[in-house]
C-alpha positions as CSV (number, residue, x, y, z in Angstrom):
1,X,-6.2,-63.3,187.0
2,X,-8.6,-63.0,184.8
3,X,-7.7,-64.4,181.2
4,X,-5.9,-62.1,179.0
5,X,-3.4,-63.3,176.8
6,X,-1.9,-59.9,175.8
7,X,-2.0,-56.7,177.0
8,X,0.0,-53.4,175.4
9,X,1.4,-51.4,177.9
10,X,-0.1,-48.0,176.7
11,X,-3.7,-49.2,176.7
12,X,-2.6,-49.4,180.5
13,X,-1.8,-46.0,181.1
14,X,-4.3,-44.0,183.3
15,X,-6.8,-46.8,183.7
16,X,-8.2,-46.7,187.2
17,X,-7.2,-49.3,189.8
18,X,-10.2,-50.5,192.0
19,X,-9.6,-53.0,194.9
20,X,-12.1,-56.6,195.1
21,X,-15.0,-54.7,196.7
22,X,-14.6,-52.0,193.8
23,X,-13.2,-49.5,196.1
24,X,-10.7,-47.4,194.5
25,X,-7.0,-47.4,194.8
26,X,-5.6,-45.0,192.2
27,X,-4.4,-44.8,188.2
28,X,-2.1,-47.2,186.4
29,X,0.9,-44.5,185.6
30,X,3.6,-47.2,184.6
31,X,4.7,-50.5,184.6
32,X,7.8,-51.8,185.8
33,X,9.9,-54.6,184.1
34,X,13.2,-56.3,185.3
35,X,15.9,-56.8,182.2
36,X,17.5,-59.7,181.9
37,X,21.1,-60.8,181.0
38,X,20.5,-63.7,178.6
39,X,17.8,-61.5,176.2
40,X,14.7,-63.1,177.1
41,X,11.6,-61.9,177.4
42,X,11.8,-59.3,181.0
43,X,9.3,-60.4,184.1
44,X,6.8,-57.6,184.6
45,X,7.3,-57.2,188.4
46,X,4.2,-54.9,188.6
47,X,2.4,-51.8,188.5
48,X,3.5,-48.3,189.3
49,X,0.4,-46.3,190.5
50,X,-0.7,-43.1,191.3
51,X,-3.1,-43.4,194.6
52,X,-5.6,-40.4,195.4
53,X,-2.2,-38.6,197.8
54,X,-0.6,-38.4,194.0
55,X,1.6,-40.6,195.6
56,X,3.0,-43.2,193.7
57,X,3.4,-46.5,194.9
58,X,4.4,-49.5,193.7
59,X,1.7,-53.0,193.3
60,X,2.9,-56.5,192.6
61,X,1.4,-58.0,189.4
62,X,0.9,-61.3,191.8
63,X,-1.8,-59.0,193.4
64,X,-3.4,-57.9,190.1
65,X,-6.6,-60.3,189.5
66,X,-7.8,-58.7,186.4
67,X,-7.4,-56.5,183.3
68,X,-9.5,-55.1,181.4
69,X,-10.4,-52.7,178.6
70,X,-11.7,-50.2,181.0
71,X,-10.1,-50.9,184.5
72,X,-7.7,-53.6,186.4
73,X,-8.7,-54.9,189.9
74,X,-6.5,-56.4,192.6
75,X,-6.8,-59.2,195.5
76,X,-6.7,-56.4,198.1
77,X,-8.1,-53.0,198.9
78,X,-4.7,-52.6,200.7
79,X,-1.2,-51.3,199.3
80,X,1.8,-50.8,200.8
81,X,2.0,-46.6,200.8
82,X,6.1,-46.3,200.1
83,X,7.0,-44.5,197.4
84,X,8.0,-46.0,194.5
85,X,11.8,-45.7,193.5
86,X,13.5,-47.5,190.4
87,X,16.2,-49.9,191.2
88,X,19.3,-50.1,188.8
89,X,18.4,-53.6,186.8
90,X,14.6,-52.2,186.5
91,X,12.8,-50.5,183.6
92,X,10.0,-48.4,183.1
93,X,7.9,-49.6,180.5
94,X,6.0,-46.4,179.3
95,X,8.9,-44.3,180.9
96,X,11.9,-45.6,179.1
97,X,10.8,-48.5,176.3
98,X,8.4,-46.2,174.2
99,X,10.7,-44.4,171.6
100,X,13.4,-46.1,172.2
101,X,15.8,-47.2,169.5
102,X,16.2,-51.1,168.4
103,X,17.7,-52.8,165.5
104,X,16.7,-56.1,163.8
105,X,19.2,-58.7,163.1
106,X,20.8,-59.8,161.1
107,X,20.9,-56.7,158.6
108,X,20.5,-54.5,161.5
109,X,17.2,-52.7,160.6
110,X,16.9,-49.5,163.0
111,X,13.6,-49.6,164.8
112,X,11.7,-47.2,167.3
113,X,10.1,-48.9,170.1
114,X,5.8,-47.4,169.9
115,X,4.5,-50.0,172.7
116,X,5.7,-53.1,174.5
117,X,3.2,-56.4,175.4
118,X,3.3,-58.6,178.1
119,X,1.8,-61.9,177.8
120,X,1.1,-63.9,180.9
121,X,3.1,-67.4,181.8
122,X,2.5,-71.0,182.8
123,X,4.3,-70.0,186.2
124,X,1.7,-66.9,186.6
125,X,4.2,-64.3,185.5
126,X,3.7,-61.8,183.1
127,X,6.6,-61.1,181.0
128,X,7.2,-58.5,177.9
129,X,6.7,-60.5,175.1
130,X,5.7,-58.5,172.9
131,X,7.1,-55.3,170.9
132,X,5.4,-53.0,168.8
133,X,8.0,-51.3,166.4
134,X,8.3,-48.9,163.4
135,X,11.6,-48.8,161.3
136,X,13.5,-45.6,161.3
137,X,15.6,-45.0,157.7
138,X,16.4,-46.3,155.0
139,X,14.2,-48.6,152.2
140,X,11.0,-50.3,154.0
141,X,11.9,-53.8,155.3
142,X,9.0,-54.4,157.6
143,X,5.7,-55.5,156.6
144,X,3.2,-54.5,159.3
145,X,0.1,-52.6,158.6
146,X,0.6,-48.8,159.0
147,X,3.8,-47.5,156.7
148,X,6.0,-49.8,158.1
149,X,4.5,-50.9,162.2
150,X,5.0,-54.4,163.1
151,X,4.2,-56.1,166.5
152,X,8.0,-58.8,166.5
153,X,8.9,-61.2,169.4
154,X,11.4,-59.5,172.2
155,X,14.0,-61.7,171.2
156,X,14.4,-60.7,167.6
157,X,15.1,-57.2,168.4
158,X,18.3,-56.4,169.8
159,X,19.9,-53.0,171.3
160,X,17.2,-52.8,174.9
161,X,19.7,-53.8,177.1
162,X,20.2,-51.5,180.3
163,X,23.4,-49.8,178.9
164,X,21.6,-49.3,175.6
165,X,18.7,-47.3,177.4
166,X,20.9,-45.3,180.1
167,X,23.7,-44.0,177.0
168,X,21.9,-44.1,173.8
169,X,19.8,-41.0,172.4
170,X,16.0,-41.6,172.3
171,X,12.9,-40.0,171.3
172,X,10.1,-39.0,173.2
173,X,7.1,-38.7,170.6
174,X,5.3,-41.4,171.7
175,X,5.6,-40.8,175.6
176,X,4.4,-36.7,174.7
177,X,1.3,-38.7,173.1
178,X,0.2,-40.4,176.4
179,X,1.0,-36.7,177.9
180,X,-1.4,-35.4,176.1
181,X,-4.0,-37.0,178.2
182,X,-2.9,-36.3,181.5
183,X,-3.0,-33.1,183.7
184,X,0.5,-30.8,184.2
185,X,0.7,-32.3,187.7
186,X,0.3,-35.7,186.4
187,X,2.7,-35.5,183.8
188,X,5.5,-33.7,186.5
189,X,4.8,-36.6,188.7
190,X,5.9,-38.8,186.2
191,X,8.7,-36.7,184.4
192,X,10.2,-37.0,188.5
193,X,9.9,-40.9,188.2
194,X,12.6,-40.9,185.1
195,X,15.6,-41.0,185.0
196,X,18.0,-37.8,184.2
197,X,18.7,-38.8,180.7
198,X,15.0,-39.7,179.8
199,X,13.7,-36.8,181.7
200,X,16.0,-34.1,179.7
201,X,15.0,-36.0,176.6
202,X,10.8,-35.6,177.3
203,X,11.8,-31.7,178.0
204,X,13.6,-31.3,175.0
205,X,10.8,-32.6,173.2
206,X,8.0,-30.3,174.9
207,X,7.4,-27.0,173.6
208,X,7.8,-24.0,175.8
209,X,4.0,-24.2,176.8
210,X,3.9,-27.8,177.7
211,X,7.2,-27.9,179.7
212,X,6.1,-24.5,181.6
213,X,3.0,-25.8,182.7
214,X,4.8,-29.0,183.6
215,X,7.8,-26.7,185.3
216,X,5.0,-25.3,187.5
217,X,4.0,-28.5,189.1
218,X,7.8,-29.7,190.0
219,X,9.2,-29.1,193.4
220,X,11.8,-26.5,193.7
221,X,14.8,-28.5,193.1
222,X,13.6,-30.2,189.7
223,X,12.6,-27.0,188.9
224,X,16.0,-25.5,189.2
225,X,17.6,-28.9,188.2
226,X,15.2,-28.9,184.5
227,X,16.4,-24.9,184.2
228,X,20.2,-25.4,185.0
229,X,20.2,-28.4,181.6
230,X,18.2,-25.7,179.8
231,X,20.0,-23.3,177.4
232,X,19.6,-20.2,178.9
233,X,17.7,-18.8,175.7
234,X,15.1,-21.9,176.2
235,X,15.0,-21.3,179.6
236,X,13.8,-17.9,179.0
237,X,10.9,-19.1,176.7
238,X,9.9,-21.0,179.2
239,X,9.5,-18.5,182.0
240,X,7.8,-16.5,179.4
241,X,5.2,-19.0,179.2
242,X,4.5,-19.4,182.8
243,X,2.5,-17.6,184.7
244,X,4.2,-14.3,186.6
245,X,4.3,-15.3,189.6
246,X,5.0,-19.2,189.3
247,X,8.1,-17.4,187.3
248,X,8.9,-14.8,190.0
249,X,9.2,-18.2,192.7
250,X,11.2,-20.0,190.0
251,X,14.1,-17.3,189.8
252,X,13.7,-16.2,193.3
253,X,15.1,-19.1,194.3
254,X,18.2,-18.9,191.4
255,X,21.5,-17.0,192.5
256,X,21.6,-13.7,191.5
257,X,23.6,-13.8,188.5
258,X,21.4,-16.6,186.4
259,X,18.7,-14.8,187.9
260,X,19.7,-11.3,186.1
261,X,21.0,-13.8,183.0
262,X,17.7,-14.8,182.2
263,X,15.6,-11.6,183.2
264,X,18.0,-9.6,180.8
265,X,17.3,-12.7,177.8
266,X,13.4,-12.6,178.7
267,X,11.2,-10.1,176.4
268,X,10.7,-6.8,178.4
269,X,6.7,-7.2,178.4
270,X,6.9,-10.8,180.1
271,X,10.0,-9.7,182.5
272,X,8.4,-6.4,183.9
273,X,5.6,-8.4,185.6
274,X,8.1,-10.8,187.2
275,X,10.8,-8.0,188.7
276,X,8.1,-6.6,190.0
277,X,6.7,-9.4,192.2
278,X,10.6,-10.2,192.8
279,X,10.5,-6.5,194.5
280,X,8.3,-8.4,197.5
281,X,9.2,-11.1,199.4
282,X,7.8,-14.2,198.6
283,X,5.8,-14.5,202.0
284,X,3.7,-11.8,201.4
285,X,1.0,-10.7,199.1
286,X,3.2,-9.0,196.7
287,X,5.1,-12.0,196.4
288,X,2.0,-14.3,196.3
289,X,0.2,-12.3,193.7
290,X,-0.4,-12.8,190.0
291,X,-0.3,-9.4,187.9
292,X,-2.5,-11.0,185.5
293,X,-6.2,-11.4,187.1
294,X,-9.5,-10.4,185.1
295,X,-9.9,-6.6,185.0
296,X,-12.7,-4.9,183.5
297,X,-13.6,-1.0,183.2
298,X,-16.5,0.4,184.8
299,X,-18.8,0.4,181.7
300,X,-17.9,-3.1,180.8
301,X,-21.2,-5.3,180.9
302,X,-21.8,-8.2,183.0
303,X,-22.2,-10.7,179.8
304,X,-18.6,-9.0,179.0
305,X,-17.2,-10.4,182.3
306,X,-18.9,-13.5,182.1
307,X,-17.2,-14.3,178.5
308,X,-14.2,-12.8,180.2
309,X,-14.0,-15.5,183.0
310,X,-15.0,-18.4,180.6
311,X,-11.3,-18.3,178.9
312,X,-10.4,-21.7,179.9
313,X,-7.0,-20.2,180.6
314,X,-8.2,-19.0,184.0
315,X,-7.4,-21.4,186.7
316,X,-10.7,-21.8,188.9
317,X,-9.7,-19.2,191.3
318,X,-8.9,-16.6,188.7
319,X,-12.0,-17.0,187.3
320,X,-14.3,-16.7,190.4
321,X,-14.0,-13.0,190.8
322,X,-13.5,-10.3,188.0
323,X,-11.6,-6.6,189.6
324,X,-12.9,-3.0,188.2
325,X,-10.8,-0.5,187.9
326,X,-10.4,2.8,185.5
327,X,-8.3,2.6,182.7
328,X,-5.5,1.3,182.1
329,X,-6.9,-2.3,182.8
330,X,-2.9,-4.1,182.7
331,X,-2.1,-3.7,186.1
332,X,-0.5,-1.9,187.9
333,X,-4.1,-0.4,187.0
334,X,-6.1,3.4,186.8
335,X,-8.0,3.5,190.7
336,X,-9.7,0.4,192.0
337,X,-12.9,0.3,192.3
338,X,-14.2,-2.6,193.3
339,X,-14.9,-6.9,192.5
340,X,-17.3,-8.6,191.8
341,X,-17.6,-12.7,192.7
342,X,-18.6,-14.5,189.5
343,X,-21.9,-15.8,191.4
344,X,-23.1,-11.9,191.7
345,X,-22.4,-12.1,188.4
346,X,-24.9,-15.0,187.3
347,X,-27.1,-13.4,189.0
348,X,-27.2,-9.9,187.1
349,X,-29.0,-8.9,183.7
350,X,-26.5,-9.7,181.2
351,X,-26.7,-5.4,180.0
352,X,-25.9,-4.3,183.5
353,X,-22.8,-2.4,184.2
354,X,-19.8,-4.0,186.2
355,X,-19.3,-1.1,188.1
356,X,-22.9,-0.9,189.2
357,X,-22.7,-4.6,190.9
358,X,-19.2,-4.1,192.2
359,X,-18.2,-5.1,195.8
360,X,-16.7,-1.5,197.5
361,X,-16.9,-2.5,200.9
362,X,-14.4,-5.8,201.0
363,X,-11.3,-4.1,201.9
364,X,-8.0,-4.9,199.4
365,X,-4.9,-6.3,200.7
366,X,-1.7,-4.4,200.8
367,X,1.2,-5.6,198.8
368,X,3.5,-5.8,202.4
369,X,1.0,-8.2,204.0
370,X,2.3,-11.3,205.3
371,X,1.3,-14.8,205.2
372,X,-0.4,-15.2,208.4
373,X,-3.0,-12.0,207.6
374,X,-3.5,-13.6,204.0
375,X,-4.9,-16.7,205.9
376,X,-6.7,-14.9,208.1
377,X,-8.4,-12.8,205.1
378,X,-9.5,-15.7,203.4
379,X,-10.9,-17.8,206.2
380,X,-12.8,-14.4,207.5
381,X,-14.3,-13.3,203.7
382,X,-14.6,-17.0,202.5
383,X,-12.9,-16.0,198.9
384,X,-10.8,-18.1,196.5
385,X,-9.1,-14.9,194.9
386,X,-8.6,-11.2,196.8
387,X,-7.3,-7.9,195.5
388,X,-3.9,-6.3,196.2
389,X,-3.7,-2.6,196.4
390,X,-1.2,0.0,196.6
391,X,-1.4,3.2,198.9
392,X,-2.8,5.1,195.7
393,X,-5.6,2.8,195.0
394,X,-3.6,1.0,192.0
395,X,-4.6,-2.7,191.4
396,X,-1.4,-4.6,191.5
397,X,-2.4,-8.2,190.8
398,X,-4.5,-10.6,192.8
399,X,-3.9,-13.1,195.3
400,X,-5.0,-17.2,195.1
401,X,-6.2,-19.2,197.9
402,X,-4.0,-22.4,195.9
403,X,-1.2,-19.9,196.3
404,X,-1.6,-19.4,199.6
405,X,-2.0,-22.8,200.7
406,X,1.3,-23.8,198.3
407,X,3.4,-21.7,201.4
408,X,1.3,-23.1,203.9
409,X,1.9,-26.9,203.1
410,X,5.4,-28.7,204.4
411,X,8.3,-28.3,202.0
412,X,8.0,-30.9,199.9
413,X,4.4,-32.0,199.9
414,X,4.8,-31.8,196.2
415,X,6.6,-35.1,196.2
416,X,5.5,-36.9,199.5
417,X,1.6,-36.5,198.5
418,X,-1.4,-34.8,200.4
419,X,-0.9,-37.0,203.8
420,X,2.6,-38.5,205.3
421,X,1.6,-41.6,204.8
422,X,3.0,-44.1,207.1
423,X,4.2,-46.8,204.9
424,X,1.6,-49.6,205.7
425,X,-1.2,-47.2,205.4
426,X,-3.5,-48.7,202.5
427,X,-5.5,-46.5,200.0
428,X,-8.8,-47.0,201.1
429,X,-10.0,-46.0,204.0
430,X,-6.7,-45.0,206.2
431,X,-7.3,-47.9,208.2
432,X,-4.1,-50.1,208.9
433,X,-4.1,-53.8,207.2
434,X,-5.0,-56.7,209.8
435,X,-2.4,-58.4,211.5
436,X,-0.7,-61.2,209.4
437,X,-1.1,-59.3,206.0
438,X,1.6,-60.2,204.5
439,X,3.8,-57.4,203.2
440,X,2.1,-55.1,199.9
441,X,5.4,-54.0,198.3
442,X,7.6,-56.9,197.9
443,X,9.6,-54.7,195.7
444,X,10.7,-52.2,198.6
């Protein structure tokens, strides 16, 4: 190991992991300490980190050579593939410490957790040494620089044992900070790591935009788990704030009564959409679609739909191709006329007219077509996005190649990663580890 004599646990978070040979392994999403009975300092037993599957896995800190500012580098280019899962005496540094609340004998000061530091041993352990704290109420008794932030010994701060963690209200500002750096799917890859309590705790401090985005990225059964704690008038922000048809999966796959409960509390502009792509079943284009792609009219300029597909709203797909269509542009729309792919589009005087570059020959998908025609469409045209049409020549909404591969992949594939992994399968190259290595995750 290289020598470091202190390291805070949130200058950890997302650093990449690289193997000796610099290949890499993944990102640094959490460490994992083991509380102790006798309030010492708890053993850091390792890292928790997210490998290029999204898998996350867990790494000894016995196999961690260095740390550094910008990256931390292990003995081998080989990790044991088995997913990580807590064990009851365990702790999750970033997960759990960060906003937790402390006290400070013997006047019993009341102190918020902001970070935690470990500090290596004689015996080549790392333990949490170190905790960054801020006091909560009343007049100021710490000293630190920053209104009141002070870096105090583990031992003088009492209230972090594990029945103090797993009953005892806690914030979650600090953990929403580190959030704010990491991608939805990140951040619902992690929200599934906590526990219950901590993970209704981060919701109820996300607002509606945050937590639908998030909501989005869950399997189905956290999904409907994080809506059933909701209060059904939360709940119905939040499907307001996702997208249509990420929505129209979500309640699909309520029972019919909280599914009408929440429809009914939704506002009737963000509900329509949804009951209408409920109308299909969720195997077909209708079902698949988003009622929300780009839609221009036929005199709109090509400089207007390239400042239409900039909004960094758009998810890549959405933004490849822009539809054309006579007036009303909110779908279901006027007659379809056409699309245009966003490279046509690049390639066009900015003055030209939409409808003068638009695509009439690609045929449009009808809202009844099922998943195996969708697949074939794609694969045949080579598209990311595709049109859905009604028998009268409305625009309905538009289908995503992401969407289509989200059916496509095993249930589940959300929380097992991009490959099945077989549990000695290292990160690297795919390659099982020689004979004789000795086992990756002694913490399985």
């Amino acid at each position: 190991m290289a020598a470091v004599n202190r390291v805070f646990a949130a200058q950890l978070a997302g650093l990449p992991v690289f193997g000796p040979d610099g290949e890499s392994i993944g990102k640094v999403r959490d460490l994992v300490a083991g509380l102790r009975l006798d309030h010492q300092p708890p053993r850091v037993l390792g890292l928790v980190v997210e490998v290029s599957t999204r898998r996350r896995v867990f790494v000894p800190m016995l196999r961690v050579t260095a740390i550094e500012s910008n990256a931390v580098t292990l003995a081998t280019g080989s990790v044991n593939m088995r997913r990580f899962h807590q064990r009851p005496n365990e702790v999750l540094v970033l997960g759990q410490l960060l906003d937790a609340r402390a006290h400070l004998p013997p006047e019993g000061t009341r102190l918020t957790v902001v970070d935690a530091a470990m500090e290596p041993t004689r015996t080549r352990d790392w333990v949490l040494a170190k905790l960054a704290v801020r006091q909560r109420t009343g007049p100021l008794k710490l000293t630190g620089r920053r209104g009141g932030l002070q870096v105090l010994s583990w031992e003088d701060v009492s209230g972090l044992g594990l029945a103090d963690l797993g009953t005892q209200p806690q914030g979650a500002g600090q953990l929403l900070m580190l959030f704010d750096t990491m991608r939805a799917v990140d951040v619902a890859a992690t929200l599934r790591d906590l526990p219950l309590k901590r993970r209704h705790e981060v919701a109820d401090a996300m607002d509606d935009e945050k937590l639908a985005d998030v909501l989005e990225e869950l399997p189905e059964d956290d999904q409907k788990e994080l809506v059933d704690y909701l209060a059904d008038e939360r709940a119905a922000d939040v499907l307001e704030a996702m997208s249509p048809d990420d929505a129209a999966d979500l309640l699909g796959e309520l029972g019919p009564t909280e599914q009408t409960r929440l429809l009914e509390l939704m506002h009737p502009d963000e509900s329509g959409p949804v009951r209408r792509l409920l109308a299909y079943s969720s195997d077909t284009a209708g079902g698949l679609m988003t009622p929300e792609p780009v839609v221009l009219a036929p005199d709109a300029t090509v400089a207007e739909a390239l400042a239409h597909i900039r909004n960094p709203d758009l998810t890549s797909a959405l933004a490849s191709m822009v539809f054309v269509c006579r007036p009303p542009q909110a779908t279901p729309t006027g007659r379809y006329i056409g699309c245009v792919h966003f490279q046509r589009l690049l390639r066009r005087p900015p003055a030209e007219l939409v409808a003068s570059v638009a695509d009439t020959d690609l045929p449009p998908l009808p809202p009844t077509a099922p998943l195996a025609e969708l697949t074939r469409y794609f694969a045949a045209y080579n598209l990311t996005c595709a049109p859905v049409v009604d028998t009268r020549d409305h625009l309905l909404g538009a289908v995503t190649v992401d969407d289509v591969l989200d059916h496509l992949l095993p249930d589940g594939w959300r929380e097992t990663g991009l490959r099945d992994l077989d549990p000695g399968t290292p990160a690297g190259d795919g390659t099982p580890p020689p004979a004789g290595t000795p086992a990756e995750n002694d913490h399985a």
